[in-house]
N, C-alpha and C positions, 0 to 999 in steps of 0.2 A: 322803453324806446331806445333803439341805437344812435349813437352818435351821430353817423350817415342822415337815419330818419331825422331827427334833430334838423340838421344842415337846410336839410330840404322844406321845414315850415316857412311858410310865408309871413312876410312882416307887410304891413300898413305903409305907406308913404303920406297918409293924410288926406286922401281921396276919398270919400264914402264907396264903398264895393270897387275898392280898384285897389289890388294887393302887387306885391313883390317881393322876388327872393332875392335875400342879403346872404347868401351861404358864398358868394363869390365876392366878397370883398375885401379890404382891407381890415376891416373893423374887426369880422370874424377872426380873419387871420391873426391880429396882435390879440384877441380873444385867446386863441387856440393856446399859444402862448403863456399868455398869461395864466391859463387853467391849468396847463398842465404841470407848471411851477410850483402852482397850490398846493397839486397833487404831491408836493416831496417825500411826502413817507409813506406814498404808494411805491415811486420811483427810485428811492433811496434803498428799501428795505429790498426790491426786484433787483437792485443791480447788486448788493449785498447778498443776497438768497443766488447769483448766474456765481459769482465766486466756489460759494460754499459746494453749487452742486457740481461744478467743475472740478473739485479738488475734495471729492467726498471720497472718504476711508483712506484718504492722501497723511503721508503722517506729518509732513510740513506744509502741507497744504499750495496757497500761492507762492509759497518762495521756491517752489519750482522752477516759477518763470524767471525770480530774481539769481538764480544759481544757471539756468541756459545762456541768461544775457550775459553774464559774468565771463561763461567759459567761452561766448564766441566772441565779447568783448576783447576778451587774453587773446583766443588767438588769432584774430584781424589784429588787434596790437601790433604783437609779437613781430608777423607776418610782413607789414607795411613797413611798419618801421625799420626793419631792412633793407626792403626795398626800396624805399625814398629816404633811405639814409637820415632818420630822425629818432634820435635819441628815446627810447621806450618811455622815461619819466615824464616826457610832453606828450608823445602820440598817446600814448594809453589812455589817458583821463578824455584826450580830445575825441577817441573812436568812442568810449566808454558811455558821455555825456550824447553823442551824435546818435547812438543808436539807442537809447533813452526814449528820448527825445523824439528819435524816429516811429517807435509803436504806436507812440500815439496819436500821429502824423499817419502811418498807415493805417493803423484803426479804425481812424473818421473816415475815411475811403474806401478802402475794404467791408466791416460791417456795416460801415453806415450807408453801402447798398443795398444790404439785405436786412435792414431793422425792422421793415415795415413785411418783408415776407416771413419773416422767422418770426415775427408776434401776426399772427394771422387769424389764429386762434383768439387770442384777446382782441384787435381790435375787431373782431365780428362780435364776440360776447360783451365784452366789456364799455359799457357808456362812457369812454375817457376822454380826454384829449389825443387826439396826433401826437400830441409835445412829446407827452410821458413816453414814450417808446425813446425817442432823442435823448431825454432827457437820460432814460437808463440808463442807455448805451453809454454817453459819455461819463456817467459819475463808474462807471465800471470800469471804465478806462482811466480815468483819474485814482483810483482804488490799485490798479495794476501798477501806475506808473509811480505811485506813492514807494510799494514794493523795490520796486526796482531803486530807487534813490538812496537804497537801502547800500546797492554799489559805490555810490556817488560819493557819501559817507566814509565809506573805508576809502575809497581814494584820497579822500579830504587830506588826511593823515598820512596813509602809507607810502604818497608818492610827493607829500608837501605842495600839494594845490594851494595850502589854507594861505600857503605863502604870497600868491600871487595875487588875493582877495581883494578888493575895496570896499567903500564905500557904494562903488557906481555896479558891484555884481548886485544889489539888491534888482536895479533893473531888470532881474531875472523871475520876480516876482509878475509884477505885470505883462512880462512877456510872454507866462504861463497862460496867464489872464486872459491874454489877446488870441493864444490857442485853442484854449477852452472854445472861446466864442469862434473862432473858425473850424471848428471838429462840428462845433452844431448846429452852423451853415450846410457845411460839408453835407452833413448824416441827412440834413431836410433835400437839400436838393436832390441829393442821388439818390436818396431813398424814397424817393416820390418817381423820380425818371428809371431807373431799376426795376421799380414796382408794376411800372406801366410797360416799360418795352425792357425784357428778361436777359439782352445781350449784350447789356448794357455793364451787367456786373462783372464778368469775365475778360470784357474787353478793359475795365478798369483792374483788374488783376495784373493783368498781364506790363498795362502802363503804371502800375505801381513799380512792379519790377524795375521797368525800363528808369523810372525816375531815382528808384534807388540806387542803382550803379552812376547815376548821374549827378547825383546829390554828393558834396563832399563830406563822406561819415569816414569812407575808405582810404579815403586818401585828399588833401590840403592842397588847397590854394597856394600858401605861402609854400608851400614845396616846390608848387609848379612853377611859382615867379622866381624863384629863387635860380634857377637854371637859365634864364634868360632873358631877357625881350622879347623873343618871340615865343617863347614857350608864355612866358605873362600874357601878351595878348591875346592867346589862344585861351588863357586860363579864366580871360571875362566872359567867354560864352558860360561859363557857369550860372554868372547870374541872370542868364536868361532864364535859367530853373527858378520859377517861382517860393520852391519848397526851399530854397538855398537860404531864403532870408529869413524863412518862417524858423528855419534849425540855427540859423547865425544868432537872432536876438534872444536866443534864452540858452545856447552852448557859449556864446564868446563869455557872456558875465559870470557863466558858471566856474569858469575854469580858467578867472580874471586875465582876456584876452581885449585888447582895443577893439573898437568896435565903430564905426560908421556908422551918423544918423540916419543915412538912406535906407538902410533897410529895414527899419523902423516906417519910415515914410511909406514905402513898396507895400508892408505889410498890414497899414492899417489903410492903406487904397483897397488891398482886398479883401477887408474883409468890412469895410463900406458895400462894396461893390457886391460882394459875397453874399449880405445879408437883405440887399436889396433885391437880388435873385431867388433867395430865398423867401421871403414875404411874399411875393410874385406868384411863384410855384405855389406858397400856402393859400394864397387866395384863391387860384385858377382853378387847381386840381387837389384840394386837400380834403373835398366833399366826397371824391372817387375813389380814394385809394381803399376804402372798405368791398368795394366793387372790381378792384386791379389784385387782390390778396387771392 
């Protein structure tokens, strides 16, 4: 019996011959959850096995992507640092760590509109949870971005980041933390609203884009305040970009920069707010999406 059918049995409430269905609740919903976590070495081994056949008869396999980030890392470097007149030994590490950081930031946006149409196949076959699909996606991403840190590394060294280190970069531990869990907010919501209404994913494309050029990877805040008053004033509509805090609190520590408690506060407002949307979504329409695929 499929998951969907599942969904659909009726439960008791305690009434002789008077039944209802509990497939639209909360209960299911942290259910959904919780099973498909179970599931880890169903999920684990799928997002492990989306690598391999990504980069099969590759002779370096994944570090393809860690040797693309690298050269467009160099040359946004190279580039900016020019142009806003900052020294390559700081911009580099800072573009370096931003666009990092940034994959998997687009990632959770990008495929995690299409999780649930690109497993379409399994979930019609497969009696799983919803979760596992979520679930893959991001530990694939986590897999990716491991790669990539691999840059991070030789910067450590070659440009004397290690220098500028504390105590207080470990902060950058939990702020990966606080990503993880908003990458699989992210993937639930849009990949349930995607699923249902198709134009949904393109038009998130396109504002990926827009948010990127918006986001500071390219070019620094401190650059911009540093020319004035009113170029600084103009430089806080930045943090009207959401994504600005989510990339501040795990690039400042990396690459032991001060860092403001606020956007620590900003980022765990949404991803309160995130996961309560999310749950929402799980309970409403998480019986349908075998039927939206």
């Amino acid at each position: 019996m499929s998951a969907a059918a599942l969904d659909h049995q009726p439960a008791s409430n305690g009434e002789p011959g008077e039944v209802v269905s509990d497939s639209q609740t909360f209960r299911r919903a942290f259910q959904d959850l919780r099973e498909g976590f179970a599931q880890r070495e169903l999920w684990l081994n799928l997002g492990w096995q989306d690598i391999k056949q990504r980069y099969r008869r590759s002779v370096i396999g994944p570090f393809w992507i860690t040797i693309a980030t690298g050269v467009q890392a160099s040359a946004m470097g190279i580039l900016y640092s020019a142009l806003l007149n900052i020294p390559l030994q700081e911009f580099l590490p800072y573009v370096t760590v931003g666009l990092i950081v940034w994959a998997l930031i687009s990632a959770s946006i990008l495929e995690g509109s299409e999780v649930f149409i690109s497993n379409e196949g399994l979930i019609k076959q497969l009696p799983s949870a919803l979760s596992v699909h979520v679930y893959r996606l991001v530990w694939r991403q986590i897999l990716l971005l491991a790669h990539n840190l691999l840059i991070y590394v030789i910067l450590l060294f070659a440009f004397g980041v290690w220098r500028h280190l504390s105590w207080t970069s470990l902060t950058a531990i939990p702020a990966f933390g606080l990503l993880v869990l908003n990458a699989l907010w992210v993937s639930i919501v849009f990949g349930i609203f995607a699923t249902r209404y198709r134009d949904i994913a393109p038009i998130l494309g396109s504002l990926t884009l827009l948010l990127f050029v918006l986001t500071p990877i390219m070019w620094s805040t401190q650059a911009l305040e540093a020319q004035g008053e009113e170029v600084a004033r103009r430089a806080k509509i930045a943090e009207l970009n959401p994504l600005f805090h989510f990339l501040d609190i795990v690039r400042a520590p990396m690459i032991g920069q001060d860092q403001d408690a606020y956007h620590w506060y900003i980022v765990l407002g949404f991803t309160v707010v995130g996961w309560a949307v999310a749950l929402y979504a799980l309970r409403k329409y998480r019986a349908r999406v075998a039927y939206w695929v």
